[in-house]
C-alpha positions as CSV (number, residue, x, y, z in Angstrom):
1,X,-11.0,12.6,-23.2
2,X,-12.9,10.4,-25.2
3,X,-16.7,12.4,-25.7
4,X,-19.2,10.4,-27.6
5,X,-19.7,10.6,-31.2
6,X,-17.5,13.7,-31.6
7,X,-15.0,11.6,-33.6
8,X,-14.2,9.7,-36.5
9,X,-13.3,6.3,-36.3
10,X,-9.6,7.5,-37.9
11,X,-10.0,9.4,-34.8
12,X,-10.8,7.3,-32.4
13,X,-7.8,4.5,-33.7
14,X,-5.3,7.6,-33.1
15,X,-6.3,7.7,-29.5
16,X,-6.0,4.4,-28.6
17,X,-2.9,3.8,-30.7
18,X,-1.3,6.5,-28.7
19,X,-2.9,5.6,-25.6
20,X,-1.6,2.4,-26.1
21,X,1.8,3.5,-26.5
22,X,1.6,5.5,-24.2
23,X,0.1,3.6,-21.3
24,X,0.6,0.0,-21.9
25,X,4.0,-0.4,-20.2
26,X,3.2,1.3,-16.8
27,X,-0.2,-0.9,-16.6
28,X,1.1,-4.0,-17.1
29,X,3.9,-3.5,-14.9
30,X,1.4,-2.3,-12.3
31,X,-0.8,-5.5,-13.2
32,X,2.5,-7.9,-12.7
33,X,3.0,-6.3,-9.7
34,X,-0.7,-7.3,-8.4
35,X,-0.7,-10.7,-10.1
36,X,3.2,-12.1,-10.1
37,X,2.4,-13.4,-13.4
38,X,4.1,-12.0,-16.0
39,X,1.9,-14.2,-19.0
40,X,-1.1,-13.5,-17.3
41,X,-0.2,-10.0,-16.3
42,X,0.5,-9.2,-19.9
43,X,-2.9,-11.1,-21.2
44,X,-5.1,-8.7,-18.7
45,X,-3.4,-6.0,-20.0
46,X,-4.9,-6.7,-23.4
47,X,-8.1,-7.1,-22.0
48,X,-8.0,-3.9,-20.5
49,X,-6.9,-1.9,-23.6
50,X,-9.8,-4.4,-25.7
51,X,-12.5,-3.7,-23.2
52,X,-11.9,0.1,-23.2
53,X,-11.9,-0.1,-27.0
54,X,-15.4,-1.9,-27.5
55,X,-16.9,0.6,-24.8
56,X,-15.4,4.1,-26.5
57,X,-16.9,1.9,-30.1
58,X,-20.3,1.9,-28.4
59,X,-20.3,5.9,-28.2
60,X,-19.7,5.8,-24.5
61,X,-18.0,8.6,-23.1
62,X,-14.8,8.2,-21.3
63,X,-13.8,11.8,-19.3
64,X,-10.3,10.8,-18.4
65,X,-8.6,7.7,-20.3
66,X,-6.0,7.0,-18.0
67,X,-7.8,6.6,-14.7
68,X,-10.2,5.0,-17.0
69,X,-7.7,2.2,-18.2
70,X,-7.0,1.4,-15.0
71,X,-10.1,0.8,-13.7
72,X,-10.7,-1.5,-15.8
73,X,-7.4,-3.3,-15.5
74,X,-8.1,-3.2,-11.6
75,X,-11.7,-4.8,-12.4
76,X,-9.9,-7.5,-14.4
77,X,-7.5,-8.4,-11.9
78,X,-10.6,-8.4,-8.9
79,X,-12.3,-10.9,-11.6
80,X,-9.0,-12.6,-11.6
81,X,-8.4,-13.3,-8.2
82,X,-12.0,-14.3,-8.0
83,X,-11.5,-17.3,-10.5
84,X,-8.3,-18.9,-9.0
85,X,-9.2,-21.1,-6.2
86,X,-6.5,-20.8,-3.3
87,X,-2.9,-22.0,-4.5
88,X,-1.0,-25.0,-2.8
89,X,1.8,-24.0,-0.7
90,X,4.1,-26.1,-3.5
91,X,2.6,-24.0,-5.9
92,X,3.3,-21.0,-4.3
93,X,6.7,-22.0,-3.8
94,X,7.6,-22.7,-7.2
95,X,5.9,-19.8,-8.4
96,X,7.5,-17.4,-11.2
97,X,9.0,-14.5,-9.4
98,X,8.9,-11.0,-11.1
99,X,11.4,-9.3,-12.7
100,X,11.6,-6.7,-9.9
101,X,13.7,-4.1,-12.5
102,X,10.8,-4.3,-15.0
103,X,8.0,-3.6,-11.8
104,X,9.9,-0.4,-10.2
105,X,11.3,2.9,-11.8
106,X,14.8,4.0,-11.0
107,X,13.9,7.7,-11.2
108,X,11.8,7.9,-8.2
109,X,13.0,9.4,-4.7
110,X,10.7,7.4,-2.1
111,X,10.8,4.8,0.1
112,X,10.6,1.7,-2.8
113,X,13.2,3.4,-4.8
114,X,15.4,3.9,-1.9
115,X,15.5,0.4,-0.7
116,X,16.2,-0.7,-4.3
117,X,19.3,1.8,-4.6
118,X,20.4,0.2,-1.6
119,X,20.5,-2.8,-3.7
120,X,17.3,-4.3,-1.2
121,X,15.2,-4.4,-4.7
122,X,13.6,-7.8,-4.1
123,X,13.0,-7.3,-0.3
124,X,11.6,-4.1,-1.2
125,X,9.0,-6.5,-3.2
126,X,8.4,-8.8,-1.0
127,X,7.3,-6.3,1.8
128,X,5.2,-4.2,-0.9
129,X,3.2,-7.5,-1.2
130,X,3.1,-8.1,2.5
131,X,0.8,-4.8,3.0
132,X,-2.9,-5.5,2.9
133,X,-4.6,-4.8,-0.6
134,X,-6.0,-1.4,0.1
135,X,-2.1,-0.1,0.9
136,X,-0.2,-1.9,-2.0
137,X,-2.5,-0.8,-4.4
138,X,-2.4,2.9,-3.9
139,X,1.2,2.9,-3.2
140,X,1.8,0.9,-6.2
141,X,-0.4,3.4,-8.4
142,X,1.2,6.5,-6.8
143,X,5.2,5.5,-6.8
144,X,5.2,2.6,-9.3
145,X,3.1,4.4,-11.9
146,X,3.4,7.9,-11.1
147,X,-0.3,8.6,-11.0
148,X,-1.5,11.8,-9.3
149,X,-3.6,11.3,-6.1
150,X,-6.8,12.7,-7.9
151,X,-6.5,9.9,-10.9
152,X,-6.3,7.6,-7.9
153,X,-9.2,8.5,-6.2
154,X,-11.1,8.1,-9.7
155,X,-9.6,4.7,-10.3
156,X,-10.5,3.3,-6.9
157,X,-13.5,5.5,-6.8
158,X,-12.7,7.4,-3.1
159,X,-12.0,10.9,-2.7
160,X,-8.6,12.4,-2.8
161,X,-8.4,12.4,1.4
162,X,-8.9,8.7,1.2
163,X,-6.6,7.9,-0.8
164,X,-3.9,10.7,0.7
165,X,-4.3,9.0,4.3
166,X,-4.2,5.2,3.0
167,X,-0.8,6.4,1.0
168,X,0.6,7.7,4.1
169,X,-0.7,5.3,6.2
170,X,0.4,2.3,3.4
171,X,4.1,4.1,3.6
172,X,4.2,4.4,7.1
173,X,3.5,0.1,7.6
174,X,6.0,-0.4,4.8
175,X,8.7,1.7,6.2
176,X,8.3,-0.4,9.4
177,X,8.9,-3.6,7.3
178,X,11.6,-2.5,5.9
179,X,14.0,-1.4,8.7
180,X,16.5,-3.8,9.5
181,X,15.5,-4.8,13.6
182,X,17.8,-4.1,15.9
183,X,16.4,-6.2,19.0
184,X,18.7,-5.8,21.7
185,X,17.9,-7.6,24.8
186,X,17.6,-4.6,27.3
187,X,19.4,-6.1,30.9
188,X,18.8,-4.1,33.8
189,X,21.0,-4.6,36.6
C-alpha cells in the first residue's frame, strides 16, 4: 500500500526498489507473453514501473501495488497494440519467437505446466495465444504469474465471478486445443 503523503521520499524509493525487485520479472514475462517481443516487452515494463512511480510522486494513492502494476502494464500493452498497424504475413513469419522457459514456471501443476513437462512447451504457447484475449489474459495472470483471482478482478476491473468463470471457461477451450485428435473414421456396416 502506497497512502498519500504518509511517507518520506527515502520511503517511497524503498517501496519501489523492492517492488521492483520484487515484481519486475513476473510482469515482463507476462508482458512478453502478450506482445512476443522480448525488446519491446522489456521497454513496457519500464514504462509501467516509471508511470507508477511519477503517479505515487504526485501523492496519489495506490491501495494495492501489485494489481496496480499491472494495470498499468495491461494499459500499456492496449496502447501498444493500438499503435501497430496490422503486420504482413512475412513479418509475422519471421517474427522473434519467445523464449517459452523464460514465459512459464516449472513449479506449477495445471494444464500449461503439464503440457510443458510433457516436453509440448512450445505448443503449449502457441495454443495459449490461439484463445481469444479475454481467456489468455486471465489464464496468463492466474498460472503464469500466480496472481490470486481477487488481484485479477482488480487488474481487469471485473468482479471475482467474472474472472472465476472466464478462467474456467479459458481452461476448458485450451484443454480442447491441446488434446492430441484422435479422428477415427466411424464405418458402419
Amino acid at each position: 500500500m502506497v497512502p498519500r503523503s504518509s511517507y518520506g521520499m527515502e520511503d517511497l524509493e524503498r517501496i519501489f526498489t523492492d517492488a521492483f525487485e520484487r515484481y519486475s520479472d513476473e510482469l515482463f514475462r507476462h508482458c512478453a507473453m502478450r506482445l512476443s517481443n522480448r525488446d519491446r516487452a522489456l521497454e513496457l515494463t519500464q514504462e509501467c514501473f516509471m508511470r507508477t512511480w511519477q503517479y505515487a510522486q504526485k501523492g496519489q494513492e495506490i491501495r494495492e501495488l501489485r494489481p496496480f502494476l499491472y494495470r498499468t502494464l495491461r494499459n500499456l500493452v492496449i496502447d501498444e497494440y493500438r499503435r501497430h498497424k496490422p503486420q504482413s504475413l512475412e513479418a509475422m513469419v519471421t517474427e522473434e519467437k519467445p523464449d517459452v522457459e523464460a514465459l512459464l514456471p516449472a513449479d506449477e501443476s495445471n494444464t500449461l505446466t503439464a503440457a510443458m513437462e510433457r516436453h509440448e512447451g512450445a505448443r503449449a504457447l502457441e495454443m495459449l495465444k490461439q484463445l481469444p484475449d479475454l481467456y489468455r489474459e486471465v489464464l496468463a495472470l492466474r498460472y503464469v504469474e500466480g496472481l490470486s483471482l481477487t488481484e485479477i478482478a482488480d487488474i481487469i476491473d471485473e468482479t471475482e465471478n467474472a474472472v472465476s468463470v472466464r478462467i474456467h471457461r479459458g481452461l476448458k477451450k485450451l484443454k480442447e486445443l491441446l488434446e492430441p485428435t484422435h479422428t477415427s473414421p466411424d464405418i458402419q456396416k
